[in-house]
N, C-alpha and C positions, 0 to 999 in steps of 0.2 A: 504494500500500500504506500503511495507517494504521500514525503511529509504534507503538513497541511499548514501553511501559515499564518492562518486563522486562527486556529490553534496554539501555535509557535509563542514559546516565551522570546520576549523581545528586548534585549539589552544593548547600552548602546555607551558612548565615555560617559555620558551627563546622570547616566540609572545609575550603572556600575559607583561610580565616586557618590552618589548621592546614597546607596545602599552601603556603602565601606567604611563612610562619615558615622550613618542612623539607620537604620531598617525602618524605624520607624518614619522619618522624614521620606526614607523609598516611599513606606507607602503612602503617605500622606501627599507626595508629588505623581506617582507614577501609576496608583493604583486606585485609590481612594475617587470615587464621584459623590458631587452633592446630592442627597438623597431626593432635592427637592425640584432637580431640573436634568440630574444625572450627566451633570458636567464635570470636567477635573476643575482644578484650582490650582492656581500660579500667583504667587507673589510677585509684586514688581517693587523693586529697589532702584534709588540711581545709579550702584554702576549695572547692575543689569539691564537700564536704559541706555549707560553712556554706551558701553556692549553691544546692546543689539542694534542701535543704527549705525554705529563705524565698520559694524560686520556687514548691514545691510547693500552701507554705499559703497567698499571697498568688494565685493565678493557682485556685486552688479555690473561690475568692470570687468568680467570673466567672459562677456557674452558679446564684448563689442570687441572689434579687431583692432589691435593695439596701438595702433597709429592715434584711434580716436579716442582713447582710455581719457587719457587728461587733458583731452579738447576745450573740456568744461570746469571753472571749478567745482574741485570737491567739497571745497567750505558751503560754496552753496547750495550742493546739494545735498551736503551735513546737515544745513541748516532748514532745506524745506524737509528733512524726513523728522528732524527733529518735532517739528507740530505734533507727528501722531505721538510723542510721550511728554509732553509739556506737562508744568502742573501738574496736578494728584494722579494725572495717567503714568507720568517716568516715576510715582514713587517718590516728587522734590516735598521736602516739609517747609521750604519758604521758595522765593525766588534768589536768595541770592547763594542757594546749596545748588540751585537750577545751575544760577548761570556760572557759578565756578567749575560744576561738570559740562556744562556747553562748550568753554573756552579752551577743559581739557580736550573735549572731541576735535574740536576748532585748529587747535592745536597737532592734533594725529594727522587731521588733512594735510595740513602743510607740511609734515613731516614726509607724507608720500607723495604731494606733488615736486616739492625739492631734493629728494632723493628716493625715486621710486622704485630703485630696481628691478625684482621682478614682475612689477604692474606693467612694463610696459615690454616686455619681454615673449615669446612665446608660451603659453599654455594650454594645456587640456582641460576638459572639461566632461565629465563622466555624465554619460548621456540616463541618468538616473532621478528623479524627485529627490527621493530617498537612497541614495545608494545602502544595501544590506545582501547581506550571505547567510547560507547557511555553516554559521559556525559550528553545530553538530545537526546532522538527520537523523539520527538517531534518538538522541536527546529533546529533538525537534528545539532547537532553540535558534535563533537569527541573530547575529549584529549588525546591527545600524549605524549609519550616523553619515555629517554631512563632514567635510574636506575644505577648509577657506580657500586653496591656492593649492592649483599643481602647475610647476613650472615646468615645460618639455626642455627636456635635453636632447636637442634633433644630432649631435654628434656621436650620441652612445643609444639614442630612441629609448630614454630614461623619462624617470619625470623624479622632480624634486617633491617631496609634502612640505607645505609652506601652512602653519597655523598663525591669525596674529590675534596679538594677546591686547588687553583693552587695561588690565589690572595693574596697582604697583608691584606687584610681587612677581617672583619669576616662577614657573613651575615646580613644585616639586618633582627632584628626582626619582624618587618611586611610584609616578604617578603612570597610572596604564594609559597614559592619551596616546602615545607613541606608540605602542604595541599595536591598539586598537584600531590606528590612523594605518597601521602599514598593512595588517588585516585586510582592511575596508581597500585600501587601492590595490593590493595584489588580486584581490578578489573580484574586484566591479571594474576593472578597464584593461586593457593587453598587455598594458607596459610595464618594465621592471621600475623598481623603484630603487635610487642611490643611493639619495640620503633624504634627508631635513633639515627643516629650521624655525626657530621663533622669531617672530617677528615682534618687538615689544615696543608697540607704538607709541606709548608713553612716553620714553625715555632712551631709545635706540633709530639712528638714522639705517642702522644695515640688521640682516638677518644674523641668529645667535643658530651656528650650525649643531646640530644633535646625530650625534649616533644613531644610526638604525637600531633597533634590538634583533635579537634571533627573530627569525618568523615564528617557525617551532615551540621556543621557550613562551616568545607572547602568547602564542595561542592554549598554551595549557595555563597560562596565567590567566586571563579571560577567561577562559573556559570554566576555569573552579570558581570563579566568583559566580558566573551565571549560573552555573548549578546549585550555588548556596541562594539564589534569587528565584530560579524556578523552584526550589523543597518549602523555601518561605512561601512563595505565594499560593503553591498546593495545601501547603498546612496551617496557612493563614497565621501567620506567626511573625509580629515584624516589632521584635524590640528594643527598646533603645538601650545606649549602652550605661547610660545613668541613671535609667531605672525609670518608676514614676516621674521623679523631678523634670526629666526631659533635658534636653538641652538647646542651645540656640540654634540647631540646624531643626526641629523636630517644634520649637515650641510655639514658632513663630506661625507655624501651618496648623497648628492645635485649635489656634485662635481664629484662623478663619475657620475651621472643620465646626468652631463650637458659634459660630454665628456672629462675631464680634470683632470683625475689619468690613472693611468700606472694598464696596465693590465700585471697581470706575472704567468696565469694559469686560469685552473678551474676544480673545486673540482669533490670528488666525484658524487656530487649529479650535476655537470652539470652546477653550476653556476659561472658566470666570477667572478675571483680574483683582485682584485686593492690595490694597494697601492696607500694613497695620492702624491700629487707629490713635495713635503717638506716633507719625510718623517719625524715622530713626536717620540721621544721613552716616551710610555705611561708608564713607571713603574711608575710616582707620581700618575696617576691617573685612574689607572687600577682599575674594578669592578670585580666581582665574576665572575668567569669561568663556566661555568655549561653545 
């Protein structure tokens, strides 16, 4: 009997780290619908706004041919995507938390139009919505997830993974983004992969180059997490690792679960937007954006 992906547990970087952090917070982001509209729920923070429009406008530049990447600026097209998270939509608790994350996005732009590197470069583009594999048939489980930047290497018919980071902080080293990213492109397009790199547009004009990891070794690395993610969601079993008390990745989602954040939207993919209701500005301790 062919797997069924309907069926298929679905893990992806963004589950996986958010299940590694809290099970509980997994389910409370990945599992969890309102009982009363049978929607998921998303929090929006500001850098999860600053985040997802410099991803928006820089990863929109994939699809036009490179001559005309930065025909236009990107400040201003920073600044008209900014509207859809202005106000209580980005998650801002005044206007001047807005606009110091505005000037840092502001700020990115002009970092990739004065030294753009690979924007303006050759790339691929994986003919997928969603690019995802089956990481096991058996298991029936799939990994997902989407790629910011593949840069071709038409000398070797390579391509580079190019991630860019939106956070002050640089990746952790034992983070599976890397595993998972080289997974997802050996799997979803023809071409070998070289290497990588981050991109840290806050604070870096060039790409920070990263080792590949094994393929092999990633994938049994993945692989055990997603098995501990599909026994949890069979046995309904998603605890945190503080117990009751909860913690700040798990507590925050508690609070909209229990009725008591400010709904101001919902996203593309259909699920209710909340802000806490003391809005918080997380730039001390904003995580990697991905």
């Amino acid at each position: 009997m062919p797997p069924d992906k309907y069926s298929a547990t679905w893990v992806s970087h963004s589950s996986i780290s958010d299940f590694l952090r809290c099970p509980r917070a997994y389910y409370l982001k990945n599992v969890y619908r309102d009982p009363k509209n049978n929607h998921k729920i998303k929090l929006m923070t500001p850098s999860l706004a600053l985040g997802q429009i410099a991803h928006e406008v820089l990863e929109s530049l994939s699809v036009l041919p490179r001559e005309k990447r930065l025909q236009d600026s990107l400040v201003t097209k920073f600044n008209e995507a900014w509207k859809n998270v202005s106000g209580k939509k980005g998650g801002f608790p005044n206007e001047e938390v807005e606009y110091r994350y505005r000037m840092r996005g502001e700020e990115m732009m002009r970092r990739v139009m004065n030294h753009p590197g690979p924007i303006t470069e050759l790339s691929v583009k994986i003919n997928m919505d969603l690019p995802y594999f089956w990481l096991d048939e058996e298991e029936n489980i799939i990994l997902c997830g989407k790629i910011d930047w593949l840069k071709y290497l038409p000398e070797i018919d390579s391509v580079q993974i190019i991630d860019f980071k939106t956070g002050k902080r640089e990746e952790d080293a034992g983070s599976l983004q890397l595993p998972i990213y080289n997974l997802l492109v050996q799997n979803c397009q023809k071409r070998k992969v070289s290497n990588a790199g981050y991109w840290y547009l806050g604070f870096s004009d060039v790409l920070t180059d990263k080792i590949l990891p094994d393929l092999e070794e990633g994938r049994a690395r993945v692989l055990d997490v997603a098995r501990q993610i599909k026994m949890a969601r069979q046995i309904e079993r998603f605890k945190c690792p503080n117990g009751d008390a909860g913690c700040p990745d798990c507590r925050s989602f508690e609070i909209i679960a229990r009725g008591e954040a400010e709904l101001v939207g919902v996203d593309s993919y259909n699920a209710d937007v909340y802000i806490l209701p003391i809005a918080v500005d997380d730039e001390d301790r904003e995580g990697s954006i991905l």
